[in-house]
N, C-alpha and C positions, 0 to 999 in steps of 0.2 A: 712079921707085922704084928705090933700089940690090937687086940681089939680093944681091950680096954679103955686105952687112950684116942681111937676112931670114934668109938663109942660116944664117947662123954664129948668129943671136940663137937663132931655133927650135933649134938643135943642143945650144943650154947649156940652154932649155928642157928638151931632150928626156933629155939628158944627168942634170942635176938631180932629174927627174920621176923616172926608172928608179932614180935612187941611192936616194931617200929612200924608195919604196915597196919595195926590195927589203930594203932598213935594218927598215921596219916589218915584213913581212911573213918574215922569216929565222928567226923562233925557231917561226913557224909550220912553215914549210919542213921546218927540223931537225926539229921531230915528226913530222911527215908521215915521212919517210927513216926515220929508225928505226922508225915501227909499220910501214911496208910491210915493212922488210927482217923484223920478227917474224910479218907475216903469212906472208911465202913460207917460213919456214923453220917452222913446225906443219905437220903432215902428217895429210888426213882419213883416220882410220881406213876401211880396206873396208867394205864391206857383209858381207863373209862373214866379216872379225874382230868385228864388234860380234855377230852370231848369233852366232858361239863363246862370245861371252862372256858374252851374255846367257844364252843356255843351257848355260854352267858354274854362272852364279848360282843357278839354280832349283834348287830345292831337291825334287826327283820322287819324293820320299817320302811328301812329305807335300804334303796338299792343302789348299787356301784353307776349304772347308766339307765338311763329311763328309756322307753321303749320310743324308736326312733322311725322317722320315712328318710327314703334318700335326699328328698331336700334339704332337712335338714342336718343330715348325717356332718356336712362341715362345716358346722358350727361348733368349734374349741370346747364356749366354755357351759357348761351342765345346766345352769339355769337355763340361760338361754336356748338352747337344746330343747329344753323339755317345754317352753314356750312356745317357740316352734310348733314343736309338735302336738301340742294343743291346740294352738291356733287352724294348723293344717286341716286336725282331727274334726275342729266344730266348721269348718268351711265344709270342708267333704260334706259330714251329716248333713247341714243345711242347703245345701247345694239338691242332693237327694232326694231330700224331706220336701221343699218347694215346688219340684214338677208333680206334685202329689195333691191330694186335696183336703189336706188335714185343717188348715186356714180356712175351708171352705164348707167343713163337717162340721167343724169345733172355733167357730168366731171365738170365743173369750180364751180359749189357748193361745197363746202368745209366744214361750218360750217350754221346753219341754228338759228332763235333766234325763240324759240319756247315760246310763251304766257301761263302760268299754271295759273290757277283757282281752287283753293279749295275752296270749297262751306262750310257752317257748318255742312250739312249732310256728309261728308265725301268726295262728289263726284268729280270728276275733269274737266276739261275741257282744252284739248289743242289745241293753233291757231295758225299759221304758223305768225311769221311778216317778210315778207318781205320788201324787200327797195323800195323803188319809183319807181327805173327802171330796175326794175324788169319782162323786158320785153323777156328776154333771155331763160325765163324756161315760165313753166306752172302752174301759181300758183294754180290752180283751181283742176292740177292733184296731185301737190302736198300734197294740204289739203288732197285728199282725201285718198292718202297713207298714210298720218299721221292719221288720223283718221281710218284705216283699223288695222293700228300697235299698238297706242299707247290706249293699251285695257288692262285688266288683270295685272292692278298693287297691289301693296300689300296695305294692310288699312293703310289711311293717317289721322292722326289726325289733325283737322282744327285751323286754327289763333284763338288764347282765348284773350278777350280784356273784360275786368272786367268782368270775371266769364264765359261769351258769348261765343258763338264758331263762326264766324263769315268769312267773303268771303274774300278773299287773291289771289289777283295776283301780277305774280311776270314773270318776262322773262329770261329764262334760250338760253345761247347759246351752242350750240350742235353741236360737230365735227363729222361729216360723215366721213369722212376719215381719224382715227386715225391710219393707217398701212396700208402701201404701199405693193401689193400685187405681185411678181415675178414668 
């Protein structure tokens, strides 16, 4: 056997082989080359610029569902919901506030704006606001008839704001004297 001629046959073999698959295989190539050079040139945002940004988007005003009683828990649509539950909230208080004798302490008191706090754990908290000069009554005895009456309400379910249950206030005003007594 010549080696010579094995030699040099294999090398046009090999020669030939590498031409024509690299011929097929080229426009592959060129896209390969260009999406890598696209990959390395995007840059992953940090971890602490997407929190920034995520938490520029939100919106901490306003919450996903306003804080609810089971009455009106099936109620659809959000406004009316949170209606509701206003309405419920300033009945309760005045319901309360009436077997009491703040109408009968404080005749020119009429209407009083009460501070509500729902907590996530369900709990409440109400605070008298009154006006600047507010010097005519007793704020101090007031609070604490509010705070003696406004006890034993029914389960409030809390402001949900993505997913969370979260602290919600809100100032409800409260008519002490809805019926004139003869």
């Amino acid at each position: 056997m010549n080696l010579g001629k094995l030699h040099k046959k294999n090398c046009i073999f090999v020669h030939s082989f590498n031409f024509k698959t690299l011929r097929q295989f080229f426009p592959f190539f060129i896209c390969i080359l260009f999406n890598s050079c696209q990959y390395f040139e995007k840059q992953v945002p940090s971890e602490k610029e997407l929190l920034q940004k995520e938490l520029k988007s939100i919106n901490w005003k306003e919450v996903d569902e306003y804080p609810s009683v089971p009455n009106c828990d099936k109620i659809a649509d959000k406004k009316l919901r949170q209606q509701c539950f206003f309405e419920v909230m300033s009945n309760l208080i005045q319901e309360k506030l009436n077997v009491d004798t703040l109408s009968i302490l404080y005749p020119e008191l009429d209407t009083i704006e009460v501070k509500v706090t729902v907590f996530p754990n369900s709990t409440m908290k109400f605070e008298p606001q009154f006006p600047k000069d507010s010097v005519a009554y007793d704020t101090i005895k007031i609070d604490s008839i509010l705070h003696a009456r406004l006890v034993d309400f029914p389960k409030v379910n809390p402001a949900i704001k993505r997913g969370i249950p979260v602290k919600t206030q809100f100032i409800l005003p409260v008519i002490l004297k809805a019926k004139d007594d003869k």
